[in-house]
C-alpha positions as CSV (number, residue, x, y, z in Angstrom):
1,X,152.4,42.7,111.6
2,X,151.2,44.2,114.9
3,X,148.1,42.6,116.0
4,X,147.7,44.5,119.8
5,X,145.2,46.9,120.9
6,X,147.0,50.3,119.4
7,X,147.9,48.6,115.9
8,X,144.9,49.9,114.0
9,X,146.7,52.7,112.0
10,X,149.8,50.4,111.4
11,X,147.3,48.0,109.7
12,X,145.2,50.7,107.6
13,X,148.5,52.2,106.6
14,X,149.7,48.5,105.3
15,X,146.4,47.6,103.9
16,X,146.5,51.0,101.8
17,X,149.7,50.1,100.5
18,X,150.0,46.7,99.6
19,X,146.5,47.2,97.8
20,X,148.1,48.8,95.2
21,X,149.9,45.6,94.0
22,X,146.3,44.0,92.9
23,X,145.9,44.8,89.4
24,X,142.3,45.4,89.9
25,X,142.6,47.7,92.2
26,X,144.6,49.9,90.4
27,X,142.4,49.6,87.4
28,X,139.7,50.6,89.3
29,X,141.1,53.4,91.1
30,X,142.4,55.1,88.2
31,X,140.0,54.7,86.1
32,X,141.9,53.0,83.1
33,X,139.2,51.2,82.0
34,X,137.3,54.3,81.1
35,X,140.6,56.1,79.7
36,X,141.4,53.7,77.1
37,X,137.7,52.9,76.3
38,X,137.3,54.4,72.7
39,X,133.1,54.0,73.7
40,X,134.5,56.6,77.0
41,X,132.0,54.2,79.4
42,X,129.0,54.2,77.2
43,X,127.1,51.2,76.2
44,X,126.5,52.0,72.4
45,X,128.1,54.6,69.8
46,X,127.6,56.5,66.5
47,X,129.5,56.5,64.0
48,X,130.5,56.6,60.3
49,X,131.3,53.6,58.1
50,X,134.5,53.6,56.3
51,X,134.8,50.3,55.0
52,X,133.6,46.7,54.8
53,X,136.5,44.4,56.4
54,X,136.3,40.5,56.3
55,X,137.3,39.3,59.5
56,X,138.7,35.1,59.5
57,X,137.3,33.2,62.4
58,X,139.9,31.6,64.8
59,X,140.6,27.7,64.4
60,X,139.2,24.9,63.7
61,X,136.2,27.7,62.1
62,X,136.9,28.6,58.8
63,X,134.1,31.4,58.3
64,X,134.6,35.2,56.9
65,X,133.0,38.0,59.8
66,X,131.6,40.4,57.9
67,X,132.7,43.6,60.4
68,X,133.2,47.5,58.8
69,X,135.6,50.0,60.2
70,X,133.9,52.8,61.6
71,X,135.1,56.4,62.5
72,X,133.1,57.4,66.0
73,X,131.5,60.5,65.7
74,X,132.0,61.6,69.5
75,X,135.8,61.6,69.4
76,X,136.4,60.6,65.8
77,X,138.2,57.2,67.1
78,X,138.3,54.2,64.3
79,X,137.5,50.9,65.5
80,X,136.4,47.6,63.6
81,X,132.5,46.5,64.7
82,X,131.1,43.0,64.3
C-alpha cells in the first residue's frame, strides 16, 4: 500500500473497495434494513388481528406469551406481535 506523497487516490480507491467486505456497511448502504422491514422504517403499525397465538418461552421458562397474528394495514404484511 503506497504511503508517499501522490498515493492519495490509490488509498481512496482501496478504502472504497475493501469497505464493501464489512457487513455493516453494506447493510447500510443499501438500505436492507429498511427493505426487509415489514414496519418499512416506522416505529409503530396498524393493523388487523387475525388470531390469538400462544407463544412458549425459551428454557429454563416454562410460560405461554400470549402474542396475535396481525395483517398490517399499510402493505397487508402478517406478522406475530407480543
Amino acid at each position: 500500500m503506497g504511503m508517499g506523497e501522490f498515493a492519495a487516490r490509490k488509498l481512496i480507491k482501496n478504502r472504497k473497495k475493501f469497505r464493501w467486505s464489512k457487513e455493516s456497511y453494506a447493510r447500510r448502504v443499501l438500505q436492507l434494513k429498511k427493505k426487509h422491514d415489514p414496519l418499512e422504517g416506522a416505529p409503530q403499525a396498524r393493523g388487523i388481528v387475525l388470531e390469538k397465538v400462544g407463544i412458549e418461552a425459551k428454557q429454563p421458562n416454562s410460560a405461554i406469551r400470549k402474542c396475535v397474528r396481525v395483517q398490517l394495514i399499510k402493505n397487508g404484511k402478517q406478522v406475530t406481535a407480543f
